[in-house]
Each structure stands twice: as structure tokens, then as C-alpha cells.
C-alpha positions as CSV (number, residue, x, y, z in Angstrom):
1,X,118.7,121.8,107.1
2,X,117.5,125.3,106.0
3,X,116.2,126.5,102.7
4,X,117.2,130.6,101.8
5,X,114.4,131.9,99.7
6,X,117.0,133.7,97.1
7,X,114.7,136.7,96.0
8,X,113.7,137.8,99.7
9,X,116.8,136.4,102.1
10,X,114.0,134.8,103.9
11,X,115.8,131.7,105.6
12,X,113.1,129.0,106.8
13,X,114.1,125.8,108.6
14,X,113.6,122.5,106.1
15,X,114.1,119.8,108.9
16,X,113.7,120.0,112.5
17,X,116.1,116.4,114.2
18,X,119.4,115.8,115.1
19,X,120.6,114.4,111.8
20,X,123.1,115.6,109.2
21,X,122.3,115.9,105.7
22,X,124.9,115.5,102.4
23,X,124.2,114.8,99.0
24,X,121.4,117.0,98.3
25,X,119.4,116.4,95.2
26,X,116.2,117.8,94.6
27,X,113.4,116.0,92.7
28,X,112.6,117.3,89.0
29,X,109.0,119.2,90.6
30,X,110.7,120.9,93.4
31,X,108.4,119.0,95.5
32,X,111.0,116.7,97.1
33,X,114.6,116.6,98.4
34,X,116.6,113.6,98.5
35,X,119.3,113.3,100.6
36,X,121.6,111.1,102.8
37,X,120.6,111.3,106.7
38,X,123.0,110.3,109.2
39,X,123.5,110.6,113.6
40,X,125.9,109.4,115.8
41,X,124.0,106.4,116.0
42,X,122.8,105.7,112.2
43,X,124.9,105.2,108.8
44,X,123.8,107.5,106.3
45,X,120.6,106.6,105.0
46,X,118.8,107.6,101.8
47,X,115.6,109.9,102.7
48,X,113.0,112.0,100.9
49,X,111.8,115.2,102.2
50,X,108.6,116.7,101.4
51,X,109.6,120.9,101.1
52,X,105.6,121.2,100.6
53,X,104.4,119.5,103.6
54,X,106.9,119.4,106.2
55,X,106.6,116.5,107.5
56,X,109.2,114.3,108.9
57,X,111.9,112.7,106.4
58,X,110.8,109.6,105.1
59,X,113.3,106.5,105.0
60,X,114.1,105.1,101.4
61,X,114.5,101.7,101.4
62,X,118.5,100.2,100.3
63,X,120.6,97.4,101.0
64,X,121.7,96.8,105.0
65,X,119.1,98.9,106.3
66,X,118.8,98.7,109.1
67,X,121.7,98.7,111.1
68,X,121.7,97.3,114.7
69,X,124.5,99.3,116.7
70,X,125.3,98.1,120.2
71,X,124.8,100.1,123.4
72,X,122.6,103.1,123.7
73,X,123.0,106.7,122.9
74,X,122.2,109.6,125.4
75,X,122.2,113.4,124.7
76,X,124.1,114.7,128.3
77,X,124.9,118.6,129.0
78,X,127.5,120.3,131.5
79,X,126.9,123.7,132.1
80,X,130.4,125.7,131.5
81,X,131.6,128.9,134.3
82,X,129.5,131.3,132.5
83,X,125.8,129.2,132.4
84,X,126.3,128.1,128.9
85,X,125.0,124.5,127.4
86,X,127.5,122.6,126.6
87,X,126.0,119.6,124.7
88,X,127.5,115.9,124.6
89,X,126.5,112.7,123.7
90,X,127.2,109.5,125.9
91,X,127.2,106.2,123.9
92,X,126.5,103.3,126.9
93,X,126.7,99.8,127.2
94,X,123.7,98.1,127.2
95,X,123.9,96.8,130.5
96,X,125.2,100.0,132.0
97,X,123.5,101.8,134.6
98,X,124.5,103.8,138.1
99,X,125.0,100.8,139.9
100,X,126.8,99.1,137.4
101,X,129.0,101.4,135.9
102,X,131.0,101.4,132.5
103,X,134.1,102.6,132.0
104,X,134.6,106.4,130.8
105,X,136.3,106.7,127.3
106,X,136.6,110.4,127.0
107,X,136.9,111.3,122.6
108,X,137.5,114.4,121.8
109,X,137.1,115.3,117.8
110,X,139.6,117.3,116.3
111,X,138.4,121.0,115.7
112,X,135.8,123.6,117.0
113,X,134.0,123.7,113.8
114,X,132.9,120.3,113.3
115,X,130.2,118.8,115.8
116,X,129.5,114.6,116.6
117,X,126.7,115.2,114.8
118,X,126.7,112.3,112.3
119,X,128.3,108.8,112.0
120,X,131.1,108.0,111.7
121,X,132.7,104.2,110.4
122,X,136.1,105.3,111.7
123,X,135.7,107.0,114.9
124,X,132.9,104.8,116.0
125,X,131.8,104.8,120.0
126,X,129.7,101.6,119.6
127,X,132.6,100.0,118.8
128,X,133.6,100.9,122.3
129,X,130.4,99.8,123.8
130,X,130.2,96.4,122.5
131,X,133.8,96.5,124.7
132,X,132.0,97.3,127.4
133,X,132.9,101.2,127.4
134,X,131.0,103.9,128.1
135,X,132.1,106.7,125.5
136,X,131.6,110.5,126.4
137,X,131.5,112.8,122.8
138,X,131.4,116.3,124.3
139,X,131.1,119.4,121.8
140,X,133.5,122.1,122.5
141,X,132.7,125.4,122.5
142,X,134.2,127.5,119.7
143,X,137.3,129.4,120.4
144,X,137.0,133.2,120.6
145,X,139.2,134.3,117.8
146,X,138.0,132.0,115.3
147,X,136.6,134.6,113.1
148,X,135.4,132.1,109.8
149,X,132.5,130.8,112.2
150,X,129.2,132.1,111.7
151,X,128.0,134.6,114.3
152,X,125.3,132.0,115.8
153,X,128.0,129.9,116.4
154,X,130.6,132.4,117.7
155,X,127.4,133.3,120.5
156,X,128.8,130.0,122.4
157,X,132.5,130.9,122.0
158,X,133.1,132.8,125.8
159,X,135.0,135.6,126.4
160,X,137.5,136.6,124.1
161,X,141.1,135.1,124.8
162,X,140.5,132.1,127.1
163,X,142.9,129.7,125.6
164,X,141.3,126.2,125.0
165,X,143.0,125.0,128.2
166,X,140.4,127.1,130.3
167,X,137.2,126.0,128.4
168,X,134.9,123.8,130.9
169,X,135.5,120.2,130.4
170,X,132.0,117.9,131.0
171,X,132.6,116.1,134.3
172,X,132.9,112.4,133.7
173,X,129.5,111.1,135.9
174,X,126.3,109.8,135.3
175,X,125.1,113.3,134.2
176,X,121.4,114.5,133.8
177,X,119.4,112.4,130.4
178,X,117.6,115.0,128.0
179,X,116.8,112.0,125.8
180,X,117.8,108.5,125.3
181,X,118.0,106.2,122.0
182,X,118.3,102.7,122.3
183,X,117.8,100.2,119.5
184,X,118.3,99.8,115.8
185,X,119.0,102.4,113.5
């Protein structure tokens, strides 16, 4: 999340995790932001964030907090023909590993300018892993001529005219970990 200081431009960085913020509401001081936080492995969950002190988003206590999801969640990357990151996450079972190996579910979501970058009750992987499944959610790369994304975004499109056919597709193997979540949401 990002907060644009309206008399300067000045844009500064409000939260610094993979979650996805909706129904913003600041406090009646300014000093706090409340706000539903989601992943791909959490339900939305009512926080409050300090805009004075920057410190992590603190949990507000509701009803069926906290949720147990099955499996594990893994943030995986391919590289694509021309060096860039192309991020992913891979949703495991829990007893999955390289020598016992799950099943590759392969979802991809509907549009280059959305992200699985929050839950999602519909289009849920765990579901999938409780199955036994091992569910690869790769990120594609914005296509060239999609001129309403922002130009941070359009930086990981490629060169101009590659139909989506020729985008580079994740490889489905026990790719490289950056990071691992396992647990309870």
C-alpha cells in the first residue's frame, strides 16, 4: 500500500508484505488505517496500521480467526527468454516433497492486470491440496499493447507484439524456494 502526499506528489510506501488491502478507512486522528488484509493463503482479515510508526499491520481480532488452510504455500520464479522474473506461487500438499511428488494443477487467472495476490473463496488451490494436488499460480507478464497499465507495470511486459502464445510459461518442476509458508493463517 502507498500513501501520495497530495501537496508535494511525494509517494511513500505504507506497507511493505505480500498482502492486498480493500476497504480502507482511516481512524478519526489520522494516526491509524484500518483495513482488510488478505494472501493467497489468508481470508481477509481486519488490521490496523500505524501511518506514524511503521510498524507491521497488527491483526484485529473477529469471528473464525484464524483460519487453518491445508498444504503449504511457496513463492517459485522462472526466468522468461529475455532474464526477466517471472513470479508464481506453488500451493503443496503437506506431504509433498521431491521424492514424493504431487500432482501439477496448472491455474491460470483470467487477465494480465490482476495478480494471485490475495484469496480467493472461489478459486481456491488449497482446496486442491487437501486433494492431494500440487497447484502452480504463475503471474503472467503484461501484454505489450496494453496501454491502461501503469508504466512500472508495462517494464515487465517484453517486446512489443509477442502474442501471449510466445510469453514464457514456468516449467512445471520442483523449481527454486524464495520462501515458504506453512501453517495457519
Amino acid at each position: 500500500m502507498f500513501r501520495v502526499d497530495t501537496g508535494t506528489g511525494e509517494v511513500a510506501r505504507v506497507t511493505d508484505d505480500d498482502g492486498a488491502y480493500t476497504d480502507l478507512n482511516p481512524g478519526p486522528d489520522g494516526r491509524y488505517l484500518y483495513a482488510l488484509r488478505a494472501t493467497v493463503d489468508t481470508p481477509p482479515t481486519p488490521v490496523r496500521i500505524d501511518l506514524t510508526t511503521g510498524a507491521e499491520p497488527a491483526a484485529l481480532e473477529c469471528p473464525g480467526v484464524p483460519v487453518t488452510v491445508p498444504g503449504r504455500l511457496e513463492e517459485v520464479q522462472a526466468t522468461a527468454d529475455d532474464g526477466h522474473p517471472i513470479r508464481s506461487w506453488l500451493v503443496l500438499p503437506e506431504t509433498a516433497s521431491e521424492s514424493s511428488q504431487a500432482p501439477l494443477l496448472l491455474w491460470v487467472h483470467g487477465g494480465p492486470m490482476s495478480s494471485w495476490n490475495s484469496w480467493s473463496w472461489r478459486w481456491n488451490p488449497h482446496l486442491m491440496a487437501a486433494r492431494g494436488y500440487a497447484v502452480l499460480l504463475p503471474d503472467p507478464r503484461c501484454p505489450p499493447d496494453t496501454a491502461r497499465i501503469s508504466s512500472p507495470a508495462r517494464t515487465a511486459t517484453g517486446a512489443p507484439g509477442r502474442s501471449p502464445t510466445s510469453w514464457p510459461r514456468p516449467k512445471p518442476s520442483w523449481p527454486a524456494r524464495t520462501s515458504t509458508r506453512t501453517g495457519s493463517a
